[in-house]
MOPAC internal coordinates of N, CA, C and O (Angstrom, degrees):
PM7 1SCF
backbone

  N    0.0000 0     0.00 0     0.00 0    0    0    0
  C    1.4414 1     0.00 0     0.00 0    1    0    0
  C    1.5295 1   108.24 1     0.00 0    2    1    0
  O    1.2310 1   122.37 1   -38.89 1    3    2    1
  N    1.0366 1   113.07 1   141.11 1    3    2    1
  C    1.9294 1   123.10 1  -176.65 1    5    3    2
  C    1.3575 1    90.01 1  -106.76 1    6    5    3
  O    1.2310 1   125.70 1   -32.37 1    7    6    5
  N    1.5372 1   106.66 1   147.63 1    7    6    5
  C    1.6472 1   100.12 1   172.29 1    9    7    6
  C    2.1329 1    83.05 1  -153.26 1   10    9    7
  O    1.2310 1   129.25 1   -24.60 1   11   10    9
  N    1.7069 1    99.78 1   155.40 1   11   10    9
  C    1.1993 1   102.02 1  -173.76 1   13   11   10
  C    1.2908 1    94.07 1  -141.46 1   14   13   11
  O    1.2310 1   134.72 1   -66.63 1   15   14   13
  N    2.2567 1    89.12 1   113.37 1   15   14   13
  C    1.5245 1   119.59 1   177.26 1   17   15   14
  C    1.1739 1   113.28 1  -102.98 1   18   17   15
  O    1.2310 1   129.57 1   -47.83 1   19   18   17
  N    1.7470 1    99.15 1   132.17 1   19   18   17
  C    1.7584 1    99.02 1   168.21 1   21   19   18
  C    1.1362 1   105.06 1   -82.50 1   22   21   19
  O    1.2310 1   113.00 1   -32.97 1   23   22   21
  N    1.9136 1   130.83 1   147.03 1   23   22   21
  C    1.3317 1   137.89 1  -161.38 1   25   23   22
  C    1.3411 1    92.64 1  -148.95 1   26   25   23
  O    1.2310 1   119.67 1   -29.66 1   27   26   25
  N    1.5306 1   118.23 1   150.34 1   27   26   25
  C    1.3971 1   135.51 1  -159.44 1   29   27   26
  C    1.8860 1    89.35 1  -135.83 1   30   29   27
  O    1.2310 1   128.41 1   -75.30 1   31   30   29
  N    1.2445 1   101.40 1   104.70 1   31   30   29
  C    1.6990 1   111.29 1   165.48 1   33   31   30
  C    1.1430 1   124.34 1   -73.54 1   34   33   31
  O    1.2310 1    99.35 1   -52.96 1   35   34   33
  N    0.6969 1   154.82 1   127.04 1   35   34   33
  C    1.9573 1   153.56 1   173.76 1   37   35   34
  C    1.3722 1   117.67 1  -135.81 1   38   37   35
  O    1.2310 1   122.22 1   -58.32 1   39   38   37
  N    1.0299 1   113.35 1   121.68 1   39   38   37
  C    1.7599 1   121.00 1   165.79 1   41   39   38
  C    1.3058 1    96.79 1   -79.67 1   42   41   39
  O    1.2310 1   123.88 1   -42.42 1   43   42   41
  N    1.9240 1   110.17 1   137.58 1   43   42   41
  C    1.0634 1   123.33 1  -176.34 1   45   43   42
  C    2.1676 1   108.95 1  -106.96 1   46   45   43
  O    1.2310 1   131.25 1    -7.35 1   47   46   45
  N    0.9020 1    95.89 1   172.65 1   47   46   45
  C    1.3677 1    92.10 1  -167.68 1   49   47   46
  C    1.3881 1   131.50 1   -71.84 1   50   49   47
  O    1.2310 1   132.18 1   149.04 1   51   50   49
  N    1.2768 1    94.08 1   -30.96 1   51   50   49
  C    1.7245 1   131.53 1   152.68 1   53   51   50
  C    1.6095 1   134.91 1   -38.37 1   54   53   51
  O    1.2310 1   142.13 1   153.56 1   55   54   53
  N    1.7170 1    74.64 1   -26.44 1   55   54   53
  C    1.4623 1    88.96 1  -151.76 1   57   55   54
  C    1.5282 1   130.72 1    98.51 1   58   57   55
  O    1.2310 1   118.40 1   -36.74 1   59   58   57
  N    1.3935 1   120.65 1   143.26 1   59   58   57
  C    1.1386 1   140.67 1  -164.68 1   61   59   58
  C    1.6110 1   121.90 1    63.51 1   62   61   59
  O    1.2310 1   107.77 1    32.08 1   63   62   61
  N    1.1697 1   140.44 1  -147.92 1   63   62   61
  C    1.6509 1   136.75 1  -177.74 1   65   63   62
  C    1.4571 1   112.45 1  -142.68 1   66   65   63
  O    1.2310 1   129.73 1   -39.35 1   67   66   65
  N    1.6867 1    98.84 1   140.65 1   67   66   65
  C    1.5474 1    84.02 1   160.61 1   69   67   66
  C    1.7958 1    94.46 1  -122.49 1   70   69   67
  O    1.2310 1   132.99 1     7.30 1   71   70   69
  N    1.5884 1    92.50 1  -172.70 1   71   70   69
  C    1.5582 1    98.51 1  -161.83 1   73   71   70
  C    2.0742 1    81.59 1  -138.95 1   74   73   71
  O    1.2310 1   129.77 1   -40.20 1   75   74   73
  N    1.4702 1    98.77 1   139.80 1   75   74   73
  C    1.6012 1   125.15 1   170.95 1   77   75   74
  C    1.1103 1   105.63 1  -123.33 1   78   77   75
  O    1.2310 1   123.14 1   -14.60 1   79   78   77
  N    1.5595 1   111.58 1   165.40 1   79   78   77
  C    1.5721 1   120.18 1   151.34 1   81   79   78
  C    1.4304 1   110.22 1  -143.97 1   82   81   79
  O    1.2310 1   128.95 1   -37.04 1   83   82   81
  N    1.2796 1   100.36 1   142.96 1   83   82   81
  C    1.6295 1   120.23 1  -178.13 1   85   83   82
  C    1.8500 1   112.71 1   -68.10 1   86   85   83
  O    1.2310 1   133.38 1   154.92 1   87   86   85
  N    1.1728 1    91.75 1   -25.08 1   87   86   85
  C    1.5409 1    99.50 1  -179.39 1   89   87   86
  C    1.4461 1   116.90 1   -91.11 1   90   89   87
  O    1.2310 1   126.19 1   155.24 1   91   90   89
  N    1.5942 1   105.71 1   -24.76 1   91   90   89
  C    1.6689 1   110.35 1  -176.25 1   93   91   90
  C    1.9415 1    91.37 1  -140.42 1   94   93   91
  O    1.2310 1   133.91 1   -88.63 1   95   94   93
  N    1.5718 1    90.72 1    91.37 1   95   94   93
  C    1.4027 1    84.30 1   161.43 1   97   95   94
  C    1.6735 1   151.52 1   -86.08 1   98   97   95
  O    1.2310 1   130.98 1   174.75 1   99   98   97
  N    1.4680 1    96.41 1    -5.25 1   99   98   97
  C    1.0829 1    99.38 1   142.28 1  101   99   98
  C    2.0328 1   151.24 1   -47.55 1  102  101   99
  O    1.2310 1   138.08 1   136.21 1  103  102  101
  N    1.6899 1    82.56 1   -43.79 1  103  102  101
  C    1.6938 1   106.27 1   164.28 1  105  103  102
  C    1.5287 1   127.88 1   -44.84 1  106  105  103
  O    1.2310 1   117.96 1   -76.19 1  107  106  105
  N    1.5004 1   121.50 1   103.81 1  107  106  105
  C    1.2328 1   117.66 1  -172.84 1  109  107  106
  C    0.8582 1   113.38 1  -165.61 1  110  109  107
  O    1.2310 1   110.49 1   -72.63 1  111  110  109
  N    1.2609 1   135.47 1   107.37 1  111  110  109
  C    1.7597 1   140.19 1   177.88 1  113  111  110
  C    1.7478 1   100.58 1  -121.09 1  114  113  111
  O    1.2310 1   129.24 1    -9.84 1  115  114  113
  N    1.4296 1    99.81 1   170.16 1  115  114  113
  C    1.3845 1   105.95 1   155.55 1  117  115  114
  C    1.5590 1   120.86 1  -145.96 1  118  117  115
  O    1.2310 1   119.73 1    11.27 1  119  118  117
  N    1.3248 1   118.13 1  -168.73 1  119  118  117
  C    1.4892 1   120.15 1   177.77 1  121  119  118
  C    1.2628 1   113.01 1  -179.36 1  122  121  119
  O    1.2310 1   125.50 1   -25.68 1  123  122  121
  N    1.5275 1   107.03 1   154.32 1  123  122  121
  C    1.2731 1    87.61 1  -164.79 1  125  123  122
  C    2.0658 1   117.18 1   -97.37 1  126  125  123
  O    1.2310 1   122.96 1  -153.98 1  127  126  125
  N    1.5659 1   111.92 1    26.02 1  127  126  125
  C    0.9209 1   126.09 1   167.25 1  129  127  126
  C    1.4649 1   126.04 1  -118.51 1  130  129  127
  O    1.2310 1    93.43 1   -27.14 1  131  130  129
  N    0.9596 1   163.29 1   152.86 1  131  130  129
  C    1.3823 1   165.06 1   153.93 1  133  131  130
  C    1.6793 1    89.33 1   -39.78 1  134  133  131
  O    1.2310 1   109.61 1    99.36 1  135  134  133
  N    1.1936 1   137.09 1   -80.64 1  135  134  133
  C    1.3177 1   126.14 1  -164.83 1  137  135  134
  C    1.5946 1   102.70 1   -53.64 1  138  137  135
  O    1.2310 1   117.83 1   105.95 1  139  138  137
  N    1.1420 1   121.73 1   -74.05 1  139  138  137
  C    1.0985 1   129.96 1   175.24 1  141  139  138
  C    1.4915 1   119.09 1   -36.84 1  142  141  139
  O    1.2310 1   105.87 1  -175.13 1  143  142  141
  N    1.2029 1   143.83 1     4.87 1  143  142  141
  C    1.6928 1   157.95 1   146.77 1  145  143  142
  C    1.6387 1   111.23 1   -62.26 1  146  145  143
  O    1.2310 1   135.96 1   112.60 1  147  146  145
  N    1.6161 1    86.70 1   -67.40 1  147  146  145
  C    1.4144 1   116.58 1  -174.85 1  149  147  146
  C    1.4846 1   107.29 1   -63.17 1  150  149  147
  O    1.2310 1   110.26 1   147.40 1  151  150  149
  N    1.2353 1   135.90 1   -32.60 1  151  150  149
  C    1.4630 1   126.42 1   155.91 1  153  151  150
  C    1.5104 1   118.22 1   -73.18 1  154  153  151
  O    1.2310 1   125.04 1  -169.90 1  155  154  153
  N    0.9799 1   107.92 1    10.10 1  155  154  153
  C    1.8141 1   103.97 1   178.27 1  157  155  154
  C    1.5675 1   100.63 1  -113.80 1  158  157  155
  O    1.2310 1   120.94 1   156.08 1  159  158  157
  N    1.0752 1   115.82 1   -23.92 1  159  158  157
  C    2.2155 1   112.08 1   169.56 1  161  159  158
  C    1.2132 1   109.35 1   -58.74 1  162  161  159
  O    1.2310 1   104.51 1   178.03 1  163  162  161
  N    1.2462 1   146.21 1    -1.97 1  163  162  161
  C    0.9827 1   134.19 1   163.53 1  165  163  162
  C    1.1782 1   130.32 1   -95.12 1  166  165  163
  O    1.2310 1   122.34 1   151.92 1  167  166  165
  N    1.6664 1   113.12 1   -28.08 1  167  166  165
  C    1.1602 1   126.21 1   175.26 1  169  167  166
  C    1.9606 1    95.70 1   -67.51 1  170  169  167
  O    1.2310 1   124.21 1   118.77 1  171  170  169
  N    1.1440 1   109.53 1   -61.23 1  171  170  169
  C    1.3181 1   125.05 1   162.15 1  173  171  170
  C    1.3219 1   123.13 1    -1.79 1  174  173  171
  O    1.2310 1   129.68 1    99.18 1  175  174  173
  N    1.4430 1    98.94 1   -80.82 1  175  174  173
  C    1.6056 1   115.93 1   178.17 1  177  175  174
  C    1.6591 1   119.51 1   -73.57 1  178  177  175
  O    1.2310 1   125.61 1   169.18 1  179  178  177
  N    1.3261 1   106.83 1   -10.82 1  179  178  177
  C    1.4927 1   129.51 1   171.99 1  181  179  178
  C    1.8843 1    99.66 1   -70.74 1  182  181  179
  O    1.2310 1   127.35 1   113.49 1  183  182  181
  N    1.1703 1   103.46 1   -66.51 1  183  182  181
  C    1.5113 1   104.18 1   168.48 1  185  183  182
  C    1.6431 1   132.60 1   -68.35 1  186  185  183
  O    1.2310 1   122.37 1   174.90 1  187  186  185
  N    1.2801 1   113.06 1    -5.10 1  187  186  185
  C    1.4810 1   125.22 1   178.94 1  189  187  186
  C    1.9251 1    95.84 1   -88.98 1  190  189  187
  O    1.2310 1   128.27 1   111.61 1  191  190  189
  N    1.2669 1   101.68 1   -68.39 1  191  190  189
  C    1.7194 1   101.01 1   168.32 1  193  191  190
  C    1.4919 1   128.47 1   -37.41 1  194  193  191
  O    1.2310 1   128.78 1   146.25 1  195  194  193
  N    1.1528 1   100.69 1   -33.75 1  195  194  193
  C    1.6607 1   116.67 1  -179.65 1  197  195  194
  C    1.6167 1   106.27 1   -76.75 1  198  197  195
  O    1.2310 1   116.09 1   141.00 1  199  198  197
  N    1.1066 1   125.04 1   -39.00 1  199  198  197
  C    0.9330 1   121.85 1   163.70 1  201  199  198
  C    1.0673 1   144.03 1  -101.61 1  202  201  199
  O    1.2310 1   122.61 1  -172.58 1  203  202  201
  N    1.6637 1   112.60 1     7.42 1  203  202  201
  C    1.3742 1   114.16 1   152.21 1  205  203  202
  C    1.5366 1   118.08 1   -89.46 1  206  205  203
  O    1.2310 1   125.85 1   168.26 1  207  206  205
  N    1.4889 1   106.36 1   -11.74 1  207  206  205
  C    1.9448 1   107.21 1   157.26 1  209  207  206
  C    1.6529 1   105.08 1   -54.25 1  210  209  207
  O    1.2310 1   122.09 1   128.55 1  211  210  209
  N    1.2586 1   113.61 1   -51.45 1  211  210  209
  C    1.6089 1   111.35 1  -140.37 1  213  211  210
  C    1.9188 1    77.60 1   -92.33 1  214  213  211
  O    1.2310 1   103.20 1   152.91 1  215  214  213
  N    1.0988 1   148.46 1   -27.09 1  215  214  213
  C    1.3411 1   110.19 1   149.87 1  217  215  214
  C    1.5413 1   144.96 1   -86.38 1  218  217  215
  O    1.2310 1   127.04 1  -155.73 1  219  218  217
  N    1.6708 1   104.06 1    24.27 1  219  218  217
  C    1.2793 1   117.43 1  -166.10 1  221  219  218
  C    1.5443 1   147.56 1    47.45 1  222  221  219
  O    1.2310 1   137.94 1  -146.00 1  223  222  221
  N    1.4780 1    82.84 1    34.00 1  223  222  221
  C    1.5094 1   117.10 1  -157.03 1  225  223  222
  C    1.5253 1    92.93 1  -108.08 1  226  225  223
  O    1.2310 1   122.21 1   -67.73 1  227  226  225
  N    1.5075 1   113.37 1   112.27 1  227  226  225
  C    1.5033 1   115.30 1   172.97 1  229  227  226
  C    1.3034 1   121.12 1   -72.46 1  230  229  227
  O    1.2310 1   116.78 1   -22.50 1  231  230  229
  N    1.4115 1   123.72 1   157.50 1  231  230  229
  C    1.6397 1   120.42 1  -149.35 1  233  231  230
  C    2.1160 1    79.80 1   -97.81 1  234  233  231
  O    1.2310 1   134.10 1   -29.71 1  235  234  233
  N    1.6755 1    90.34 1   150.29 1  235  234  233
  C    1.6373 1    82.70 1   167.44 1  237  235  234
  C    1.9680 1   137.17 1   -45.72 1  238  237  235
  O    1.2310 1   112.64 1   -54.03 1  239  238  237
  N    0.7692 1   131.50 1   125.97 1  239  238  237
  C    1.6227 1   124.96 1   170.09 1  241  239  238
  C    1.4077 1   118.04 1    -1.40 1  242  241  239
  O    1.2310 1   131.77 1    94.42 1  243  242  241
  N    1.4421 1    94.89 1   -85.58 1  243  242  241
  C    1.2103 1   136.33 1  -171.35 1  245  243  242
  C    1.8116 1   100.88 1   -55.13 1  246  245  243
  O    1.2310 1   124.23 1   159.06 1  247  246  245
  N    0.8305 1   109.48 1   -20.94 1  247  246  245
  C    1.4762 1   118.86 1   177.58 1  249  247  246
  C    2.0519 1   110.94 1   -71.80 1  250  249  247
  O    1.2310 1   125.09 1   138.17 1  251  250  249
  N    1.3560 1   107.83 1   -41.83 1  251  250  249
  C    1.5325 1   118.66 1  -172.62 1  253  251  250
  C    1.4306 1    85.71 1   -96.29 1  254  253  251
  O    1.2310 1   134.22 1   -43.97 1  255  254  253
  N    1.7632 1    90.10 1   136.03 1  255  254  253
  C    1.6572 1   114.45 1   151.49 1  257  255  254
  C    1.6163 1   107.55 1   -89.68 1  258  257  255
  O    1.2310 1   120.98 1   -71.70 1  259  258  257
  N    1.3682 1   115.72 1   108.30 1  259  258  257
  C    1.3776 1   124.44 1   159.72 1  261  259  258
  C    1.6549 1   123.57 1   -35.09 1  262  261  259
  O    1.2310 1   134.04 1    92.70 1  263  262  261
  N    1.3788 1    90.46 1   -87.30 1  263  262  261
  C    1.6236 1   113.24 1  -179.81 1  265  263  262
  C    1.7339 1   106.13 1   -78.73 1  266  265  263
  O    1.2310 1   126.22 1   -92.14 1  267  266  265
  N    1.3252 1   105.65 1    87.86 1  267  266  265
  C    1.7354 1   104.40 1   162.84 1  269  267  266
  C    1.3145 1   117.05 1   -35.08 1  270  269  267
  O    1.2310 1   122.31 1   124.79 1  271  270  269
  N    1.2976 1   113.19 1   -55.21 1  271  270  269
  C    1.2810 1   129.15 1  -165.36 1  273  271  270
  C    1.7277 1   110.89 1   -67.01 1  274  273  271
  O    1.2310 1   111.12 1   159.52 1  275  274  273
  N    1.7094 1   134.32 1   -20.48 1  275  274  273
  C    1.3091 1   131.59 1   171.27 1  277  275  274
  C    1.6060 1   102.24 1   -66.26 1  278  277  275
  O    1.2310 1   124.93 1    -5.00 1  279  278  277
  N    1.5820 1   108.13 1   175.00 1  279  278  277
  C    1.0905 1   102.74 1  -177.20 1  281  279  278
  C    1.5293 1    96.84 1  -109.48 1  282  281  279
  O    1.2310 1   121.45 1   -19.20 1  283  282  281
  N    1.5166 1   114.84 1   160.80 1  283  282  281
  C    1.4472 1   108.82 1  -157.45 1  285  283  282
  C    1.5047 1    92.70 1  -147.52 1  286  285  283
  O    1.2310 1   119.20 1   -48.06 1  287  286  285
  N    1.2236 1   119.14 1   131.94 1  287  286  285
  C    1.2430 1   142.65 1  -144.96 1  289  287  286
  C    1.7109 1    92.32 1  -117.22 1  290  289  287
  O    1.2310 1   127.04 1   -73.51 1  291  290  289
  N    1.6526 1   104.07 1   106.49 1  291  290  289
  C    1.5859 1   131.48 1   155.01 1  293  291  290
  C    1.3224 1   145.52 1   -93.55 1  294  293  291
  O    1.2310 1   114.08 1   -45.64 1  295  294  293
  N    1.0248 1   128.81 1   134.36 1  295  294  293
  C    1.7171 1   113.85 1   170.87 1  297  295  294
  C    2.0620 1   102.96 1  -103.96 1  298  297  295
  O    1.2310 1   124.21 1   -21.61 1  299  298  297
  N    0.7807 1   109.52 1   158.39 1  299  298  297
  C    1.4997 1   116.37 1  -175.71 1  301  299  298
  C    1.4640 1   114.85 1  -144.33 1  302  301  299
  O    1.2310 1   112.76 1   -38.59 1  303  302  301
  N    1.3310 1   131.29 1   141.41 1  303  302  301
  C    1.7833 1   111.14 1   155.90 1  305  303  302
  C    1.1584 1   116.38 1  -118.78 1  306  305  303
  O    1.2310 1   126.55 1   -37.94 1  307  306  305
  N    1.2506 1   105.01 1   142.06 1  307  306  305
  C    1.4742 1   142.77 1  -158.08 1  309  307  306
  C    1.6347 1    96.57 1  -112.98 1  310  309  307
  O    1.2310 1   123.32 1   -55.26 1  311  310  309
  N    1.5249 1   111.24 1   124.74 1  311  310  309
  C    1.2318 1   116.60 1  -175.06 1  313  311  310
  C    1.8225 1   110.29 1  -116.41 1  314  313  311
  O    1.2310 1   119.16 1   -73.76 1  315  314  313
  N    1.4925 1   119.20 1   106.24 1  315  314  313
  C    1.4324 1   107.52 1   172.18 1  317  315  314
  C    1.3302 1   135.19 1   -62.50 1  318  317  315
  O    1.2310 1   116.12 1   -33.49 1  319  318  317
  N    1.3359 1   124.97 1   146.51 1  319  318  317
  C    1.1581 1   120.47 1  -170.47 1  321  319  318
  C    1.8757 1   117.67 1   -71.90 1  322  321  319
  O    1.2310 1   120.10 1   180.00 1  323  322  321

């Protein structure tokens, strides 16, 4: 299943980032790299889904991509070396 989350990046003061979403507030990992954030939302959203099964709580709409096959419009960040 593809699903398309809005996510809120933040550098923390400490150092490194965490990542939210307004749509799944549960959703929240961190890391202490920009890439390294962005590989933990999945694990993330892997466990946010999981547990909105096991409380039978359907995930928002707007959250699932239906048609794999449409084209579906992202923003991403891309970090230069």
């Amino acid at each position: 299943m593809n699903y398309k989350i809005p996510l809120v990046l933040a550098a923390q003061p400490e150092g490194g980032y965490s990542v939210t979403s307004p749509l799944l507030p549960e959703l929240v990992t961190e890391g202490e790299t920009v890439d390294e954030v962005l590989l933990h939302v999945r694990d993330a959203l892997e466990a946010v889904v999981e547990l909105y099964q096991d409380l039978g709580r359907p995930l928002p709409q707007n959250a699932i991509i239906h048609d794999s096959a449409a084209p579906i419009w992202f923003e991403t960040v891309v970090t230069a070396p």
